[in-house]
Z-matrix of the N, CA and C atoms (Angstrom, degrees):
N
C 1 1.448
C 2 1.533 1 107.69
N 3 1.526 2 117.49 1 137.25
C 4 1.098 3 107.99 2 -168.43
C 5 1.640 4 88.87 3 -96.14
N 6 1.463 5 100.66 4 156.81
C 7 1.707 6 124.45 5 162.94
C 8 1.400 7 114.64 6 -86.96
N 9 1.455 8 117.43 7 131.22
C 10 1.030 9 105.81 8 154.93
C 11 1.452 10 111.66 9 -130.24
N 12 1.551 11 117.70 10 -178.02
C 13 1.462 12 121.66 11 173.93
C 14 0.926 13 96.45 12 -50.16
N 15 1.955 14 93.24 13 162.90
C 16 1.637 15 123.86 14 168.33
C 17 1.835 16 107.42 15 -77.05
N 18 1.089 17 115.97 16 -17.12
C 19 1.617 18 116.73 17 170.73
C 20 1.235 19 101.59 18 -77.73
N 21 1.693 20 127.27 19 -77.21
C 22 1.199 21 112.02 20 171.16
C 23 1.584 22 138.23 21 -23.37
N 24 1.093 23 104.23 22 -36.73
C 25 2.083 24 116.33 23 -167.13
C 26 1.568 25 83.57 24 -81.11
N 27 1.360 26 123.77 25 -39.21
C 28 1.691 27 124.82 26 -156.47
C 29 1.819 28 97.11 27 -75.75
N 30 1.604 29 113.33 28 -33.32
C 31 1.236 30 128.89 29 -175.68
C 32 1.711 31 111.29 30 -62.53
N 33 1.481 32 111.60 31 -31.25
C 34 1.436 33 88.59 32 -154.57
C 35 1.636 34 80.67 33 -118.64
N 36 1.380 35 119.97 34 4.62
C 37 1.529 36 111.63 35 169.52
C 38 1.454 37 111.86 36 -72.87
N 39 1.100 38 118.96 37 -39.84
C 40 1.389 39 133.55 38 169.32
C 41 1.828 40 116.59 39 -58.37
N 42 0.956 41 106.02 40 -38.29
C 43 1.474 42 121.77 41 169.42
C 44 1.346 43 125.45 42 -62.42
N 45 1.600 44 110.74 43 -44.79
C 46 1.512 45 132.22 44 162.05
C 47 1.592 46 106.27 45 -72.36
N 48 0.990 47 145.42 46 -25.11
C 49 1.193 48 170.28 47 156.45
C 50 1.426 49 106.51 48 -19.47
N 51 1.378 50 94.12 49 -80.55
C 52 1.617 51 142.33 50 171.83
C 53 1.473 52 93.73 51 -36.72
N 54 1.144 53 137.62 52 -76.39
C 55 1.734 54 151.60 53 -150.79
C 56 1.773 55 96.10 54 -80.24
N 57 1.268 56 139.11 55 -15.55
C 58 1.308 57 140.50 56 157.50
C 59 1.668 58 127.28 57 -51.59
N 60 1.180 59 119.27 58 119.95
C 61 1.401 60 120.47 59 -164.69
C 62 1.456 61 94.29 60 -107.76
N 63 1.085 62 118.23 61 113.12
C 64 1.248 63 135.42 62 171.88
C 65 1.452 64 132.68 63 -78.40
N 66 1.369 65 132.10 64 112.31
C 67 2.160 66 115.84 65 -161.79
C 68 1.590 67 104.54 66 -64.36
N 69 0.850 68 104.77 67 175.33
C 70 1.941 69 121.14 68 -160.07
C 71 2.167 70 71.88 69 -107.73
N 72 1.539 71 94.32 70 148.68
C 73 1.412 72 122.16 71 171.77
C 74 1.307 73 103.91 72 -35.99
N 75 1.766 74 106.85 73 -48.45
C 76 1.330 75 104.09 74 -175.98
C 77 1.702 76 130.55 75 -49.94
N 78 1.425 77 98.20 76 -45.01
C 79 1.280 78 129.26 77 -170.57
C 80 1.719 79 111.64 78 -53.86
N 81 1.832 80 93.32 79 -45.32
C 82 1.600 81 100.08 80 -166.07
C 83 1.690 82 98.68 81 -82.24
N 84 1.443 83 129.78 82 -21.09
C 85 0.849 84 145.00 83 168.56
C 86 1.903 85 121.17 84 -45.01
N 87 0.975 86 102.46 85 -81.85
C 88 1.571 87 119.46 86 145.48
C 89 1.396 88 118.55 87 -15.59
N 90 1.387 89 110.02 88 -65.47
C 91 1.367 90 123.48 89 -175.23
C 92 1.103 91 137.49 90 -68.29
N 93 1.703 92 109.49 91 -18.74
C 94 1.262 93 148.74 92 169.95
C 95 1.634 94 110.59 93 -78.07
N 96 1.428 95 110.46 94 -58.21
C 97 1.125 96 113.60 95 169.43
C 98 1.630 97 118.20 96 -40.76
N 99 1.604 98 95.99 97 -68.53
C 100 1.881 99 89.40 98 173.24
C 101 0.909 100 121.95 99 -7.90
N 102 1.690 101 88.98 100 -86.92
C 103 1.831 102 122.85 101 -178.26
C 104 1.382 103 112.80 102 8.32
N 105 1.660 104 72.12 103 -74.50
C 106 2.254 105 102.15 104 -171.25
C 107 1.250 106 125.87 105 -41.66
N 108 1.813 107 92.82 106 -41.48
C 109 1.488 108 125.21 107 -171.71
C 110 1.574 109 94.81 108 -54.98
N 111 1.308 110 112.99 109 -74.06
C 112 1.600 111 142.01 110 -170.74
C 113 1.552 112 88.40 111 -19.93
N 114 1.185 113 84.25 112 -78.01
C 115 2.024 114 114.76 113 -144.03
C 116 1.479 115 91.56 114 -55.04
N 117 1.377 116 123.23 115 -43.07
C 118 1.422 117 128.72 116 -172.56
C 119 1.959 118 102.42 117 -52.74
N 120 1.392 119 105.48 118 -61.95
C 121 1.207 120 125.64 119 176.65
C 122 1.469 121 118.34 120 -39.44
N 123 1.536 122 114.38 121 -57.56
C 124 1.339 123 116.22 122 -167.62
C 125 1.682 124 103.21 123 -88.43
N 126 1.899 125 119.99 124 -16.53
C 127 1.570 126 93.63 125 169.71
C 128 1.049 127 111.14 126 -71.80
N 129 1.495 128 129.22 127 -26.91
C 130 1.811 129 127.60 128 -164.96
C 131 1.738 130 90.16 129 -64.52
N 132 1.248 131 118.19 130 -62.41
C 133 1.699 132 112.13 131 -170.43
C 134 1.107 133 98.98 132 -49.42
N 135 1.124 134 155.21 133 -59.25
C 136 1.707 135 155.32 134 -179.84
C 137 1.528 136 110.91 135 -40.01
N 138 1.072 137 111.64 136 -51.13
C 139 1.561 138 129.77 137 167.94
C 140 1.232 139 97.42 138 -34.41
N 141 1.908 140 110.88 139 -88.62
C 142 1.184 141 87.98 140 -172.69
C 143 1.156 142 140.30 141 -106.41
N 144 1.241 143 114.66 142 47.72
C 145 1.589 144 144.90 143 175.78
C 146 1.705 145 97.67 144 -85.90
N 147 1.369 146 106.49 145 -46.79
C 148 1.799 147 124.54 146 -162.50
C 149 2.332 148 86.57 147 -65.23
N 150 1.892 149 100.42 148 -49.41
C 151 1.529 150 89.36 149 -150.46
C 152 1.262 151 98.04 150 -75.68
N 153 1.693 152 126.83 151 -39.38
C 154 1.559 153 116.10 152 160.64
C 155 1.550 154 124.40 153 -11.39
N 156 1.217 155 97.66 154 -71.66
C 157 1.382 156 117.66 155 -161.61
C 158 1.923 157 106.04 156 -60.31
N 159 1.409 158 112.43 157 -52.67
C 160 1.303 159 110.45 158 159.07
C 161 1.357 160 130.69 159 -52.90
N 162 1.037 161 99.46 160 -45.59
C 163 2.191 162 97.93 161 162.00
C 164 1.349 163 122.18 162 -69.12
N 165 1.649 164 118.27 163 4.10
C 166 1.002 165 109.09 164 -176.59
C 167 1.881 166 102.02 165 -108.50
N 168 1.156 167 104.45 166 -30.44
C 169 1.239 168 117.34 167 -178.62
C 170 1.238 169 109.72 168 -67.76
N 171 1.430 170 101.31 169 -39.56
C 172 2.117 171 106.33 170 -171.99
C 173 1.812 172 97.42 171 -67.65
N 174 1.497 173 107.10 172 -36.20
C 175 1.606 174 108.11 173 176.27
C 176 1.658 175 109.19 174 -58.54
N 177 1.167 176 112.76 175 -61.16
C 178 1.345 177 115.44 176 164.54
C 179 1.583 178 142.18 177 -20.22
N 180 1.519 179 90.16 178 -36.16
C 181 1.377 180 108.55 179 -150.54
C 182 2.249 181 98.38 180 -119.70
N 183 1.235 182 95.05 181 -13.89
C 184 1.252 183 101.50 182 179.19
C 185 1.673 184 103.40 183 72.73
N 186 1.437 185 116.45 184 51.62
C 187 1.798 186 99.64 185 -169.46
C 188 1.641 187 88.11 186 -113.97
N 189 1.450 188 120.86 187 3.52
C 190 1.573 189 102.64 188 179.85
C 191 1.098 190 85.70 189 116.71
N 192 1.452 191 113.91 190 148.28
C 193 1.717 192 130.78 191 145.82
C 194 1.293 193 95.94 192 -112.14
């Protein structure tokens, strides 16, 4: 592998830089929203995936419902 300078490496990072398409405010906006959406969504199913599963075990287990 060849070495090159730390100017050089700094040169063509900036260059690659350059060729990066970046999303419009809108875009990251949007995308964010999802996200939230998602994550919001799949802890509630976990929730009650999590309290199922404990009422089933406490049934199991004779600890009381």
């Amino acid at each position: 592998m060849a070495k090159i300078s730390p100017i050089q490496f700094f040169r063509q990072v900036k260059q690659e830089i350059k060729k990066v398409t970046w999303p419009t405010r809108k875009e990251v906006t949007q995308s964010s929203i999802m996200v939230i959406i998602l994550v919001a969504i799949a802890a509630t199913f976990f929730f009650f995936v999590d309290q199922i599963f404990g009422w089933v075990v406490k049934l199991i287990f004779g600890l009381g419902v």
